[in-house]
C-alpha positions as CSV (number, residue, x, y, z in Angstrom):
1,X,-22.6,19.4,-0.3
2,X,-19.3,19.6,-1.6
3,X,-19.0,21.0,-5.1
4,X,-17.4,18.1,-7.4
5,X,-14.9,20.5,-8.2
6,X,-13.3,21.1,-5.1
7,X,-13.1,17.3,-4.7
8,X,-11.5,16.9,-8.0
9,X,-9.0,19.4,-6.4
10,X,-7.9,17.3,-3.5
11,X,-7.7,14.2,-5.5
12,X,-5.0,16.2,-7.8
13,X,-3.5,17.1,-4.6
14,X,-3.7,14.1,-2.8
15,X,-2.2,12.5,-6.1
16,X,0.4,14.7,-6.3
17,X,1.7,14.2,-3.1
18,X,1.7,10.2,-3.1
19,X,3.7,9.9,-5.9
20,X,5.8,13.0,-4.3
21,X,6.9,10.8,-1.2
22,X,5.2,13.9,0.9
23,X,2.5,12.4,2.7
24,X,3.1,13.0,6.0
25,X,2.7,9.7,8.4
26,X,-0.4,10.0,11.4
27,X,1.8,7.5,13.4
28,X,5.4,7.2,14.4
29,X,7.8,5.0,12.2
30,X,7.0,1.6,13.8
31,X,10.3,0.5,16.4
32,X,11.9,-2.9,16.6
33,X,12.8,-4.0,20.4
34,X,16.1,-5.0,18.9
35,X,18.8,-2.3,18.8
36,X,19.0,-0.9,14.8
37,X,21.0,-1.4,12.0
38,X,23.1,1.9,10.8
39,X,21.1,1.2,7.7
40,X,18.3,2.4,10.2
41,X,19.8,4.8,12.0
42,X,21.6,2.6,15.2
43,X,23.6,0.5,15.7
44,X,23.6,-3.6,14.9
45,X,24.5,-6.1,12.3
46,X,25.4,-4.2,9.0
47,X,23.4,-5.5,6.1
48,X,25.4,-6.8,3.2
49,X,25.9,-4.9,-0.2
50,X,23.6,-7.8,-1.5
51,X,20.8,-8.0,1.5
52,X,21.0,-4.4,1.2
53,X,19.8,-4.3,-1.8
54,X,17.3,-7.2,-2.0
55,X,16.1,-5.6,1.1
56,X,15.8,-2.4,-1.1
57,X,14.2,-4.1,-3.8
58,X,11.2,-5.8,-1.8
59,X,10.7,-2.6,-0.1
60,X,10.2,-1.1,-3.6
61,X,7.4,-3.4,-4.0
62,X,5.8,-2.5,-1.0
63,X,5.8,1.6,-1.6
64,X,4.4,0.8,-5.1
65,X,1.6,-1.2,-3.4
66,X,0.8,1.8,-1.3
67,X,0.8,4.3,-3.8
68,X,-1.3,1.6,-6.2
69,X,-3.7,1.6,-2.2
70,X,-3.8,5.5,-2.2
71,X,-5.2,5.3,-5.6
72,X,-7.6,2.6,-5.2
73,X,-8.9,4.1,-2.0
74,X,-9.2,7.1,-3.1
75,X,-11.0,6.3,-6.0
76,X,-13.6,4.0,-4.6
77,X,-14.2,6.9,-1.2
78,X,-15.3,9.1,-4.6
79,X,-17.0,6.7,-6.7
80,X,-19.4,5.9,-3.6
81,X,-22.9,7.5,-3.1
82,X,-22.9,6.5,1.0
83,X,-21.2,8.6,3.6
84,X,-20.7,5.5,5.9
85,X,-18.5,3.8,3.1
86,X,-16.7,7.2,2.0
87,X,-15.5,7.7,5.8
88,X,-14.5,3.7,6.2
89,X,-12.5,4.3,2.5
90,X,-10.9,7.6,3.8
91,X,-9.9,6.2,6.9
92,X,-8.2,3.0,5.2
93,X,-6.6,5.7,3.1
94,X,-5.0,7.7,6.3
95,X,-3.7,4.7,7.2
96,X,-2.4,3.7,3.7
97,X,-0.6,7.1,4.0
98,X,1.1,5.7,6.8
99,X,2.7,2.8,5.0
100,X,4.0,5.0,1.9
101,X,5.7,7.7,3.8
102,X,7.2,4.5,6.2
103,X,8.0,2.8,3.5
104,X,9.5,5.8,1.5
105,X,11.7,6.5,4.5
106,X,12.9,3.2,5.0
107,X,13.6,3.0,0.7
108,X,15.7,6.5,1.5
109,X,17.8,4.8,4.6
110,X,18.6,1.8,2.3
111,X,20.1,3.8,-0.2
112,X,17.3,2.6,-3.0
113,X,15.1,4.7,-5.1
114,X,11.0,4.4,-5.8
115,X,9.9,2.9,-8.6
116,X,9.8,4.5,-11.9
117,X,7.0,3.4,-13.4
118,X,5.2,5.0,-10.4
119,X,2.6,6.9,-12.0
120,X,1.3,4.2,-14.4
121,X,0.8,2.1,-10.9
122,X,-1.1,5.1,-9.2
123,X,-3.2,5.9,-12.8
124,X,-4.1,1.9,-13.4
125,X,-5.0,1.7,-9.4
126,X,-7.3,4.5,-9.3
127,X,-8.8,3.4,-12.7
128,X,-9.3,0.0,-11.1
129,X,-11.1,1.7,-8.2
130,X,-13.3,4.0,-9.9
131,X,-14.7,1.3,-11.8
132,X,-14.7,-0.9,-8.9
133,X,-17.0,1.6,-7.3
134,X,-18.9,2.0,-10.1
135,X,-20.2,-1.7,-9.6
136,X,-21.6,-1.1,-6.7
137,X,-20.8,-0.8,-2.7
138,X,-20.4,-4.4,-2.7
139,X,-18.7,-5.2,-5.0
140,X,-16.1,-2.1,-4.1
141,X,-16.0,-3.5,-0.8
142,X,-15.7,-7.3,-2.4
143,X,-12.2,-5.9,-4.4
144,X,-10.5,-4.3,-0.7
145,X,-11.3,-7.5,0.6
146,X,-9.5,-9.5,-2.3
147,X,-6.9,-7.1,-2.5
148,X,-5.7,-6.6,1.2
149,X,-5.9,-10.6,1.3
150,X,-3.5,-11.0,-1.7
151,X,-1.6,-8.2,0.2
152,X,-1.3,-10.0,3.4
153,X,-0.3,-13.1,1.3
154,X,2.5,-11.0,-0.2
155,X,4.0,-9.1,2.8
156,X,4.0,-12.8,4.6
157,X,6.3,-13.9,1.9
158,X,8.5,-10.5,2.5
159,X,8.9,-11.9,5.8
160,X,10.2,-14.9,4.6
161,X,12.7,-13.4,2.2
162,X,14.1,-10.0,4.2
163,X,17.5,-10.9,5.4
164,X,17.4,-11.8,9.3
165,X,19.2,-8.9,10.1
166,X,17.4,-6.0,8.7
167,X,15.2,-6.0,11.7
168,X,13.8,-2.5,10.7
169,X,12.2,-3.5,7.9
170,X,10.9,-6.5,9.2
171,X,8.8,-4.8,11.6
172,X,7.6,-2.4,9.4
173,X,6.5,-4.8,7.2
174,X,4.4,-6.8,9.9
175,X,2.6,-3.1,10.8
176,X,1.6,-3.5,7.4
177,X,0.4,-6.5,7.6
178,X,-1.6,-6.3,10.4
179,X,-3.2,-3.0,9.4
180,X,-4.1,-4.7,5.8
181,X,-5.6,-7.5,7.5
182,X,-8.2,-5.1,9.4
183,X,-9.3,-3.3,6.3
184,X,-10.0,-6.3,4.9
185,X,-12.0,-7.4,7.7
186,X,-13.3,-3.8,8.0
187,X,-14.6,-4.2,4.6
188,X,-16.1,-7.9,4.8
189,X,-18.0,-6.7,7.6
190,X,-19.6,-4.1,5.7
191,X,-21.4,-6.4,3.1
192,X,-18.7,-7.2,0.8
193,X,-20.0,-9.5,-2.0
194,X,-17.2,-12.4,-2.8
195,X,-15.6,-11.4,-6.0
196,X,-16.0,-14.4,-8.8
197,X,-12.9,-16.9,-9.4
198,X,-12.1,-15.6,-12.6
199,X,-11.8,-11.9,-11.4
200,X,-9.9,-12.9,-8.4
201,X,-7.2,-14.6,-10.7
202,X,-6.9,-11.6,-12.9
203,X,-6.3,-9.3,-9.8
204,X,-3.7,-11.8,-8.5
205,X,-1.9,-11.8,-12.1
206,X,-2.1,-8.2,-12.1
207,X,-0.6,-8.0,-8.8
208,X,2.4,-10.5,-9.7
209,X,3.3,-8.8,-13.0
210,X,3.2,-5.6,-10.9
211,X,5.7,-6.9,-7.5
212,X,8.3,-8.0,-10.5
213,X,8.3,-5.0,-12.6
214,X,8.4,-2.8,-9.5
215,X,11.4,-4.8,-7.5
216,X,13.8,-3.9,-10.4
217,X,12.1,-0.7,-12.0
């Protein structure tokens, strides 16, 4: 069994390097079919100063969420007493991983920074998931199916806000989507237990007051 101490070890280290942008992606950098924009390294319509940066700002948003899922994931693999739900955590988490050093890469080639306030998102989100995991497999598995829902919703309104011609982005942020929408499902068919109206509004307030901080901050 592993000692409790070498896991507390990785979690520093896995910490460390989320909110260090040096996660290194399983997958390639997902391609448009559309020739890219210099902004993504090719060639084809030049984004604006101001799509540049709203581009920039949404995409902040979307590497805070993934630090907030490395956290949350992370948290709820350890909290968890069965092997079966630690692997299906990890696994979301490797995939997670994905999306923050994508989305770090694509903050860098738009010439905008992370958040600041990145390591209160990472400390509340793993918070969030210990005690998540606390409650019980199903109701851990309840909160990933809530939270990559309200995720879905959120990268589906990206989508309708990215400017038309930052291409790269947009198909990052459909990866995203799609890969969210499969650990949600992962975890509903796993015996999630449906999280109570109340708590469900609390997480999406959360969440909002999170996406407006983090586009400007």
């Amino acid at each position: 069994m592993e000692h409790w101490v070498d896991r507390l070890v990785l979690e520093v280290d896995r910490g460390l390097r989320s909110l260090g942008n040096t996660l290194v992606a399983s997958r390639s950098f997902p391609e448009s079919t559309q020739v890219l924009a210099p902004e993504g390294g090719a060639m084809a319509p030049r984004l604006t100063e101001a799509e540049r940066r709203h581009a920039g700002g949404l995409m902040r948003v979307n590497h805070v969420g993934e630090v907030c899922a490395q956290a949350l994931y992370r948290a709820q693999a350890l909290a968890t007493d069965s092997p079966a739900l630690r692997t299906l955590f990890e696994a979301a988490a490797v995939e997670e991983a994905d999306h923050l050093a994508w989305t770090a890469q694509r903050l860098e080639e738009l010439g905008a920074r992370p958040s600041l306030l990145n390591p209160l998102w990472f400390a509340g989100a793993y918070a969030l998931g210990l005690a998540a995991g606390r409650a019980g497999d199903a109701v851990s598995l309840g909160f990933v199916v809530e939270t990559e829902r309200q995720v879905e919703q959120h990268l589906e309104g990206h989508l309708e806000t990215l400017p038309p011609a930052d291409t790269r982005s947009r198909v990052l942020v459909e990866q995203m989507r799609d890969d969210e929408a499969r650990h949600g499902a992962a975890a509903r068919d796993s015996g999630a237990q449906h999280l109570p109206a109340p708590l469900r509004l609390a997480m999406r307030a959360a969440a909002k007051l999170m996406t407006t901080t983090a586009y400007r901050i």
